[in-house]
Backbone as XML, in Angstrom:
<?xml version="1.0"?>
<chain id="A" units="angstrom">
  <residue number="1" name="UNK">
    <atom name="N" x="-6.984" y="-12.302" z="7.424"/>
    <atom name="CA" x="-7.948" y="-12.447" z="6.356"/>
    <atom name="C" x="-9.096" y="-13.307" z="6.865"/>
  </residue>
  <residue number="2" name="UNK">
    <atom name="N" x="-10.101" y="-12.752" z="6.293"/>
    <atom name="CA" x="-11.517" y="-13.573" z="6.898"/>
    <atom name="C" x="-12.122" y="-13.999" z="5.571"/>
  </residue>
  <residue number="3" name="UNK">
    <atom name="N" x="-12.711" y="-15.075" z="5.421"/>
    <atom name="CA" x="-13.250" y="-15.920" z="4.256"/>
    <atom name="C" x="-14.954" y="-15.949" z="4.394"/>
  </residue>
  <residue number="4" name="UNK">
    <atom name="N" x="-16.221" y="-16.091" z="3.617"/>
    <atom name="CA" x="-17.016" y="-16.666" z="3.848"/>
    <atom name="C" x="-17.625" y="-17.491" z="2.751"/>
  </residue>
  <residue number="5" name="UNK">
    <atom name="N" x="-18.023" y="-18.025" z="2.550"/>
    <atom name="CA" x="-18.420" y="-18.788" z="1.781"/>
    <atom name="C" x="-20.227" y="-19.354" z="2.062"/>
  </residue>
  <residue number="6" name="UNK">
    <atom name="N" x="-21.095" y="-19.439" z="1.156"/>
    <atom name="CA" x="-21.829" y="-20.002" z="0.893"/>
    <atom name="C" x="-22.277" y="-21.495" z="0.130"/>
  </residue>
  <residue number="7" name="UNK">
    <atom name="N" x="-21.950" y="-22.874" z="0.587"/>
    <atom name="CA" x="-22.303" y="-23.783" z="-0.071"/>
    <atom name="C" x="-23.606" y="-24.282" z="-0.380"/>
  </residue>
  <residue number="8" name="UNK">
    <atom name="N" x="-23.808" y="-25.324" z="-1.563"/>
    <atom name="CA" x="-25.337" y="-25.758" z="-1.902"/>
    <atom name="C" x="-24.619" y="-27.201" z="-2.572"/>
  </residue>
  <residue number="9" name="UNK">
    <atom name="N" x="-24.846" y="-28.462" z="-1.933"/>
    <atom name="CA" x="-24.223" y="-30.059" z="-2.093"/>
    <atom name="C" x="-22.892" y="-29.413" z="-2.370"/>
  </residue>
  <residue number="10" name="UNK">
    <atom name="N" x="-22.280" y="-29.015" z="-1.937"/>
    <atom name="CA" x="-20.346" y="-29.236" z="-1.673"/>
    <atom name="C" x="-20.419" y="-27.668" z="-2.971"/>
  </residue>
  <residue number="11" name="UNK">
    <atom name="N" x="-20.956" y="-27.372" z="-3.591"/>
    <atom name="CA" x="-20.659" y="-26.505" z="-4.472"/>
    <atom name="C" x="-20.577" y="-24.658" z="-4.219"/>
  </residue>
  <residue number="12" name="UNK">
    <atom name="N" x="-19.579" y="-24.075" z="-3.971"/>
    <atom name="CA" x="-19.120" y="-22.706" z="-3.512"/>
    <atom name="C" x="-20.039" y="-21.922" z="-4.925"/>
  </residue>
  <residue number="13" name="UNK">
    <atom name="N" x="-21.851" y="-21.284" z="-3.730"/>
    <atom name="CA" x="-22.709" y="-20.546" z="-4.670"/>
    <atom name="C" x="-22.179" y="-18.686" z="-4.243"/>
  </residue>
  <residue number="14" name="UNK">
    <atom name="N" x="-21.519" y="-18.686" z="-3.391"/>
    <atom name="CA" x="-21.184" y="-17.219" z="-2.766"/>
    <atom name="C" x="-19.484" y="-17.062" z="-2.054"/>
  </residue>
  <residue number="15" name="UNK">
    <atom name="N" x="-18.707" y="-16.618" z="-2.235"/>
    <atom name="CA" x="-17.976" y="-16.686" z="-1.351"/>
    <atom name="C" x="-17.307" y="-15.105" z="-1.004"/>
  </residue>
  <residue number="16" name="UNK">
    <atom name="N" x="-16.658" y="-14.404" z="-0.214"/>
    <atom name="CA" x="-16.414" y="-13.364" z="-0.093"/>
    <atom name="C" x="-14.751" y="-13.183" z="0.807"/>
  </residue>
  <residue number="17" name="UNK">
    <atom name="N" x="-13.992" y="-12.302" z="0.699"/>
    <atom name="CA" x="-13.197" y="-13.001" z="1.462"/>
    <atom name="C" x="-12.664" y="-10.915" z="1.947"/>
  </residue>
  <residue number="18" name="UNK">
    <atom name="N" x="-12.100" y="-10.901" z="2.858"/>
    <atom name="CA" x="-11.722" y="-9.818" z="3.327"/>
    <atom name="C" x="-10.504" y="-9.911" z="4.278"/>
  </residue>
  <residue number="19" name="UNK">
    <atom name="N" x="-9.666" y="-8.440" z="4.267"/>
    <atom name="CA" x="-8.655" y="-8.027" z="5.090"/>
    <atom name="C" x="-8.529" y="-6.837" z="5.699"/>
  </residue>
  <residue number="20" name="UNK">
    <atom name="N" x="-8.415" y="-7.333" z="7.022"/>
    <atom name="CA" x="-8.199" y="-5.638" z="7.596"/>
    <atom name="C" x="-7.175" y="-4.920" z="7.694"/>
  </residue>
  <residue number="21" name="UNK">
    <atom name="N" x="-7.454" y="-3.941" z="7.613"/>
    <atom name="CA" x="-6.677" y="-2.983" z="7.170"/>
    <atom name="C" x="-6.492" y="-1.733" z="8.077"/>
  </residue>
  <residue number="22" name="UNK">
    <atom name="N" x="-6.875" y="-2.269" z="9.640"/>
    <atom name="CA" x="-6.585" y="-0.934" z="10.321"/>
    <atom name="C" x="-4.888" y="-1.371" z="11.101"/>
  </residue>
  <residue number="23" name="UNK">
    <atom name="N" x="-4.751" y="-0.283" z="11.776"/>
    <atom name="CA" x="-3.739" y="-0.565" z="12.488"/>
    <atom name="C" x="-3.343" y="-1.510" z="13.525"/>
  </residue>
  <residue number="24" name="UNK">
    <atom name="N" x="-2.148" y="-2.440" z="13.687"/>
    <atom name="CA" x="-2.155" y="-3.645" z="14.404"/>
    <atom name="C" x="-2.547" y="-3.434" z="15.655"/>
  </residue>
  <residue number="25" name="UNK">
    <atom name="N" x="-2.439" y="-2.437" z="16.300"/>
    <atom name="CA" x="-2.984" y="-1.869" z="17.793"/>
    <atom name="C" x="-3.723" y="-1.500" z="17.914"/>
  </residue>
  <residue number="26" name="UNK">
    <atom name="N" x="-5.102" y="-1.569" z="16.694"/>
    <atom name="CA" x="-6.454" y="-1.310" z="17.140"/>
    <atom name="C" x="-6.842" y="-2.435" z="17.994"/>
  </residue>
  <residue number="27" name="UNK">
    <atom name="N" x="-7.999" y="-1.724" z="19.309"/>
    <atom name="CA" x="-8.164" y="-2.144" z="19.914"/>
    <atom name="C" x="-9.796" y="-2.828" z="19.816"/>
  </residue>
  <residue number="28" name="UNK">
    <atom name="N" x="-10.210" y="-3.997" z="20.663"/>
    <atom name="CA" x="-11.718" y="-4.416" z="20.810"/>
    <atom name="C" x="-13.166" y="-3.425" z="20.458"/>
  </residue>
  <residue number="29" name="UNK">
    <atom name="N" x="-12.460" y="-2.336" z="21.569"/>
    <atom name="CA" x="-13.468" y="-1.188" z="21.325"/>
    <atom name="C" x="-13.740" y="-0.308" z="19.853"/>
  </residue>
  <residue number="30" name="UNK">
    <atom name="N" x="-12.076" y="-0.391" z="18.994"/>
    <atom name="CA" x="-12.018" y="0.547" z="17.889"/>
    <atom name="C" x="-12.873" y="-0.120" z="16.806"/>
  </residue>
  <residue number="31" name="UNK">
    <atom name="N" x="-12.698" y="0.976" z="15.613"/>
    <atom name="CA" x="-13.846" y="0.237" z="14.590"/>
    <atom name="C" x="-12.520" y="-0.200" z="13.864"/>
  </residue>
  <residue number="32" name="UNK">
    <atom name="N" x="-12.649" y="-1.141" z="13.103"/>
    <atom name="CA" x="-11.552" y="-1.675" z="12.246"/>
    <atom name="C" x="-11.835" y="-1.423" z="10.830"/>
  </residue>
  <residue number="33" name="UNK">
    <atom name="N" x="-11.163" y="-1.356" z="9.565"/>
    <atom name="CA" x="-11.401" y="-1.080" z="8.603"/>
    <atom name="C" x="-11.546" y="-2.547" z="7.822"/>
  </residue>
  <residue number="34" name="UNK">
    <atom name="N" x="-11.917" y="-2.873" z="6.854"/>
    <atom name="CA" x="-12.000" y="-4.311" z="5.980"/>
    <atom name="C" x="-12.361" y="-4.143" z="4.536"/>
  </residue>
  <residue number="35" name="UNK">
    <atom name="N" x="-11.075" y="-4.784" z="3.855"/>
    <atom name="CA" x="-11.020" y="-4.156" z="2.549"/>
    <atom name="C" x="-11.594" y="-5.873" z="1.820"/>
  </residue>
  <residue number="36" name="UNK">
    <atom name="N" x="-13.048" y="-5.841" z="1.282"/>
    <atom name="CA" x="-13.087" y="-7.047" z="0.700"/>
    <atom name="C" x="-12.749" y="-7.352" z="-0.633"/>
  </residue>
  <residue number="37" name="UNK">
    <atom name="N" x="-12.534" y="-8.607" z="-1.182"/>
    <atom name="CA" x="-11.897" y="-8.858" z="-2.057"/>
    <atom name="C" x="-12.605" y="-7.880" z="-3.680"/>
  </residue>
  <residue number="38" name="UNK">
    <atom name="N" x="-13.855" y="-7.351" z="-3.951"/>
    <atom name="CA" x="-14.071" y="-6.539" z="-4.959"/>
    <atom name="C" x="-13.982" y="-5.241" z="-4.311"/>
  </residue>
  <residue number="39" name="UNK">
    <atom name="N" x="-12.977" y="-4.931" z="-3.618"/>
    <atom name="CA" x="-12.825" y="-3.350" z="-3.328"/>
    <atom name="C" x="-13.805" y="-3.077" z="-2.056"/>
  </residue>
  <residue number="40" name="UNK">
    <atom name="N" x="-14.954" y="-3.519" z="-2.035"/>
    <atom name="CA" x="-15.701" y="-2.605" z="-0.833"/>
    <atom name="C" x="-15.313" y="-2.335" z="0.301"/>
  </residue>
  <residue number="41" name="UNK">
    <atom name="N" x="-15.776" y="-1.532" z="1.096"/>
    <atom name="CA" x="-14.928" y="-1.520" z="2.274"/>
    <atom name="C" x="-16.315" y="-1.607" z="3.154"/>
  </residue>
  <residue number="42" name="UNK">
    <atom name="N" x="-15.799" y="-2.215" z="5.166"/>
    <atom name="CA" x="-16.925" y="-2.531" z="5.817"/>
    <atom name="C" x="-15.725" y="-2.018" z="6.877"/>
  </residue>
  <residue number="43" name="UNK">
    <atom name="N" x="-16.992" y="-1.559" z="8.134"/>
    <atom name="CA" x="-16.755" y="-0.851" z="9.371"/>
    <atom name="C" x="-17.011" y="-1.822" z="10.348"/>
  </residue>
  <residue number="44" name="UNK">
    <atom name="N" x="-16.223" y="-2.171" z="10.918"/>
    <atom name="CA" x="-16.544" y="-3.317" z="11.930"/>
    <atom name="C" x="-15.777" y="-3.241" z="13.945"/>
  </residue>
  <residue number="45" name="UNK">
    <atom name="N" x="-16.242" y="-3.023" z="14.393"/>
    <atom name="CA" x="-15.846" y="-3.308" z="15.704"/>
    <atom name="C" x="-15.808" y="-4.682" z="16.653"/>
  </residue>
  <residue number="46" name="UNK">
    <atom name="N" x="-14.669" y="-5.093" z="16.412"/>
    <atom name="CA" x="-14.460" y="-6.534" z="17.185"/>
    <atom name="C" x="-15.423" y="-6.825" z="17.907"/>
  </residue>
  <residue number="47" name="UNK">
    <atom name="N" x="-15.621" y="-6.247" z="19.235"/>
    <atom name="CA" x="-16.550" y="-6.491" z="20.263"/>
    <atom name="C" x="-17.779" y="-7.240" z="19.857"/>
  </residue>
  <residue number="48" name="UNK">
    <atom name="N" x="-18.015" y="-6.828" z="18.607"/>
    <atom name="CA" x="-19.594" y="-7.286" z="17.915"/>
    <atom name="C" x="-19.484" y="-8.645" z="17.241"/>
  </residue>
  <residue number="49" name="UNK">
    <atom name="N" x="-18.239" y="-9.395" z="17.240"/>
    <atom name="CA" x="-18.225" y="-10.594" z="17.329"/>
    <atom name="C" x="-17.882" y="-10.425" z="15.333"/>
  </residue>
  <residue number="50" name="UNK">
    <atom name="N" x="-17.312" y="-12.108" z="14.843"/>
    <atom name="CA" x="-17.192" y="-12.368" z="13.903"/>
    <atom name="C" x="-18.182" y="-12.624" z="12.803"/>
  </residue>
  <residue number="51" name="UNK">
    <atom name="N" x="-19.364" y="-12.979" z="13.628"/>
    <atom name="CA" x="-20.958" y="-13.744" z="12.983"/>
    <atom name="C" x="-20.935" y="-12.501" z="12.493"/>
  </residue>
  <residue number="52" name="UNK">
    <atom name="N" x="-21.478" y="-11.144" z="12.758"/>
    <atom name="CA" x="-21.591" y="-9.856" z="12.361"/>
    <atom name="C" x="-20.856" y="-9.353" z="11.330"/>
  </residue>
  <residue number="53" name="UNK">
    <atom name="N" x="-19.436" y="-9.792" z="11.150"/>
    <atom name="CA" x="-18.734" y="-9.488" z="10.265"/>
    <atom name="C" x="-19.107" y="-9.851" z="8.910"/>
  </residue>
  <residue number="54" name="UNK">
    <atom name="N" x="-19.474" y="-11.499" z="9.045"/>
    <atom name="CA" x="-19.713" y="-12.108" z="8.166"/>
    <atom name="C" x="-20.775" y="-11.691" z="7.373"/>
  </residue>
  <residue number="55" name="UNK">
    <atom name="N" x="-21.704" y="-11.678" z="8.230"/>
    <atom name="CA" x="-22.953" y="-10.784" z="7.560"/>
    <atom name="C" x="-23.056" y="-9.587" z="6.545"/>
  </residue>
  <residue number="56" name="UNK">
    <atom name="N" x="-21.834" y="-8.605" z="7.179"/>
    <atom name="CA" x="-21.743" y="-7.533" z="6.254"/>
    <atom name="C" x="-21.080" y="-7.673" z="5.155"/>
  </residue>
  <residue number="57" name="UNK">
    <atom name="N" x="-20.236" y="-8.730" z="5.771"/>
    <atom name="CA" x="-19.577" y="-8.751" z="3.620"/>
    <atom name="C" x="-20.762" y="-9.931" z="3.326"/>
  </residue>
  <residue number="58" name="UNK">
    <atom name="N" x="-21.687" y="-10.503" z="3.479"/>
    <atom name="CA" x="-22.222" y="-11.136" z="2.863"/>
    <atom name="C" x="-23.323" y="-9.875" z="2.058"/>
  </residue>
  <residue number="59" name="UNK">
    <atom name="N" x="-23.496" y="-8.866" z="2.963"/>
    <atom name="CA" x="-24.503" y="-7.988" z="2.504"/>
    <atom name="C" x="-23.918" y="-7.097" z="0.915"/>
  </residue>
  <residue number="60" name="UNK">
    <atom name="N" x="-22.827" y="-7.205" z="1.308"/>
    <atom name="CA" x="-21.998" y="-6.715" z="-0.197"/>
    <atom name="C" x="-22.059" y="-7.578" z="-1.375"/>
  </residue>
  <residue number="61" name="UNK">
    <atom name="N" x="-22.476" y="-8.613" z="-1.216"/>
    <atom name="CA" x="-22.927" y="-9.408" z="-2.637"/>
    <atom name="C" x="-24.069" y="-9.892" z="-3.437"/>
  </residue>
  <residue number="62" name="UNK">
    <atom name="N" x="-24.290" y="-8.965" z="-4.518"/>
    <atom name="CA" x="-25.126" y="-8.451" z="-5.474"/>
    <atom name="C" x="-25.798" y="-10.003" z="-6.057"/>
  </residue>
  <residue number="63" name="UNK">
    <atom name="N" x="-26.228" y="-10.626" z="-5.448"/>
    <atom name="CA" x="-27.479" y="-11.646" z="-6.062"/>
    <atom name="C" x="-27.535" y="-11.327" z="-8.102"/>
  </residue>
  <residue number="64" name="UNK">
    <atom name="N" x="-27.105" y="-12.545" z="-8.302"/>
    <atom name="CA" x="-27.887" y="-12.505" z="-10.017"/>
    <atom name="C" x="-29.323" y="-12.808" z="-10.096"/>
  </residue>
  <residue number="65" name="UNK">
    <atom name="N" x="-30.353" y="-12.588" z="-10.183"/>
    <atom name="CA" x="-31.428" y="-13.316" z="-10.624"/>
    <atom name="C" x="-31.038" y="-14.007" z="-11.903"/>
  </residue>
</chain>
């Protein structure tokens, strides 16, 4: 499970949290599946590092104005 969170003075304004869901023997090269915590799902390939990951489930969360 991977977590992210957004703080503003100690206070959690975003947080997102995800699990993958491909097979334990996917490899660096494969794409992995990631089921985040409101259902969405994100395509991710290890190789491209964790920062990247983060990004995309951050991109899955719908801003209130």
């Amino acid at each position: 499970m991977i977590t992210v969170q957004i703080l503003i003075n100690e206070k959690v304004i975003y947080c997102r949290s995800a699990v993958n869901k491909s097979p334990i023997k996917a490899g660096i090269d494969d794409v992995n599946i990631y089921k985040n915590d409101d259902g969405t799902i994100i395509k991710h390939t290890p190789k491209d590092g964790a920062v990247v990951l983060a990004k995309k489930m951050l991109d899955t969360i719908k801003e209130e104005l």
